[in-house]
N, C-alpha and C positions, 0 to 999 in steps of 0.2 A: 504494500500500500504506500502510494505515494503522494506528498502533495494534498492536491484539493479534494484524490481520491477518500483519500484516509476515512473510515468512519461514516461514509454518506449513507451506508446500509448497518444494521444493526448484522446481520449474518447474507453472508456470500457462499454458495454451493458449487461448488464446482466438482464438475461428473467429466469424466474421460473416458475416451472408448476408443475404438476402432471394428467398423461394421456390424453397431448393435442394434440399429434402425429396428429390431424386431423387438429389442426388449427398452428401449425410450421411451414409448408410451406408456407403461405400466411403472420405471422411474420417475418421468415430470408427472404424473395422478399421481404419486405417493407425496409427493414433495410440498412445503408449506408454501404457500400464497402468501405475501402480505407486501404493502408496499417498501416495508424496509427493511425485504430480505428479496436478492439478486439470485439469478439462476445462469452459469458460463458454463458451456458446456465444448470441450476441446478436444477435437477429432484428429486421430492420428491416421491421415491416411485411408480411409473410409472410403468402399468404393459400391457401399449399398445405401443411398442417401441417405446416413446418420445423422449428417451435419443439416441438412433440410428436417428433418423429424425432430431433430433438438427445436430448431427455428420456428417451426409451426405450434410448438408448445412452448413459447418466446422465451427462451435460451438467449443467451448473449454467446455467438461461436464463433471459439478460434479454430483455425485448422495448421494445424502443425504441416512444415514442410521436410521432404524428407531429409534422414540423415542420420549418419550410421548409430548414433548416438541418441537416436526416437527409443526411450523407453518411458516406460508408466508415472517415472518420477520428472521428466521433461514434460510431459501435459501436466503435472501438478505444477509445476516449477509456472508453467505459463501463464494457469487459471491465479495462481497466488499473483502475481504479478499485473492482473488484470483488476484480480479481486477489491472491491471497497466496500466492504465489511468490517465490523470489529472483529468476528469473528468468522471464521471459514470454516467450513463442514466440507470435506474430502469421500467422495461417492465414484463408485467406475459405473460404467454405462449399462451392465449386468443387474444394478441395485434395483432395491425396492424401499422405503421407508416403511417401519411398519406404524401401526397408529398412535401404539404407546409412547415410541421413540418421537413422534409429532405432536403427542402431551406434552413430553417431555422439556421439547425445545421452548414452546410457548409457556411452560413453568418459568424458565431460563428469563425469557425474552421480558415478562412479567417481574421478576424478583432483583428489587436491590442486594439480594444478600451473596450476591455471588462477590466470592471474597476479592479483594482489591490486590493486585498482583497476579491471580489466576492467568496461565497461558493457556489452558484448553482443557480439554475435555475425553476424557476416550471411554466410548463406548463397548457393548458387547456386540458383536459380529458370532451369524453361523449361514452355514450355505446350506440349504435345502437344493437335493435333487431330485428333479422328475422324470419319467419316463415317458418313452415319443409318444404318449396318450395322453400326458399332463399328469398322470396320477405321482404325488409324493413316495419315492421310493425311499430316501434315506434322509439323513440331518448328520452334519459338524459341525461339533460349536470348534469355533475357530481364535476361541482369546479368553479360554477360561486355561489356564494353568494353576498347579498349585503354588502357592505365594512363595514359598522358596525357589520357584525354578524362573518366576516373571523376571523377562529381564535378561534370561541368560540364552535365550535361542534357543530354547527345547521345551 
C-alpha cells in the first residue's frame, strides 16, 4: 500500500489463479460485499477467460505476464501491491468462503477491540474433495497441527 492508496478500503481480497473460470463464480458468491472492502483478482496466464469471469463479478484484474519466475507468491506479491486495504485477505481462484468465516470478518470489521499493533490474522483452511458427480468424497484439514510441531514444517 502506497501513498493515497493506503487505507481507502477497510479489507482488500485478492484471489489468484490460472484457468479457474469454472470455479470464480462460486469464489466472488462467497465473498463479502461492502463498499469498503475491494475484490483484485490476478490471472496468471489464463487461457479459459478467468480474467473476464473475475471482471463480470467486478474484480479489479491484473494479468501477470509471462516469466520464468510466474509462481503463486508473484500474483500475491502483485494483488499486495495493488491492494488498498488495511487489511488483505489472501484466497486462490479454487476458494470458496464459507458463511461462518463471513460472520467472522464482519465481527472484525465491527469491533474496536482488535488489538493495536495486530499484523493479521490466520485462519483454518481444509480442502474438500469431490467426485466427477459432485458428490463429497473426502476432507483435509490443512492447518490444524499439534502446537509443538506449528511452525516447524511438519
Amino acid at each position: 500500500m502506497q501513498g493515497e492508496k493506503a487505507n481507502k478500503f477497510w479489507l482488500s481480497i485478492v484471489a489468484i489463479g490460472r484457468n479457474e473460470a469454472g470455479w470464480l463464480p462460486g469464489l466472488f458468491r462467497s465473498l463479502p460485499k461492502a463498499d469498503d472492502i475491494e475484490w483484485i483478482y490476478v490471472d496468471s496466464l489464463s487461457t479459459d477467460g478467468s480474467a473476464a469471469v473475475a471482471a463480470e463479478y467486478g474484480a479489479k484484474v491484473l494479468t501477470l505476464e509471462a516469466h520464468p519466475s510466474l509462481y503463486p507468491a508473484a500474483g500475491r506479491y502483485a494483488g499486495t501491491r495493488e491492494a488498498a486495504g488495511r487489511w488483505i485477505l489472501y484466497l486462490d481462484g479454487d476458494m470458496a468462503l464459507r458463511g461462518e468465516f463471513v460472520s467472522f470478518l464482519q465481527r472484525l470489521r465491527n469491533s474496536a477491540g482488535i488489538p493495536k499493533g495486530t499484523a493479521g490474522f490466520v485462519g483454518k483452511t481444509g480442502s474438500i474433495f469431490y467426485s466427477a458427480t459432485g458428490e463429497q468424497v473426502s476432507f483435509r484439514d490443512d492447518v490444524c497441527r499439534p502446537a509443538g510441531r506449528a511452525g516447524r514444517g511438519g
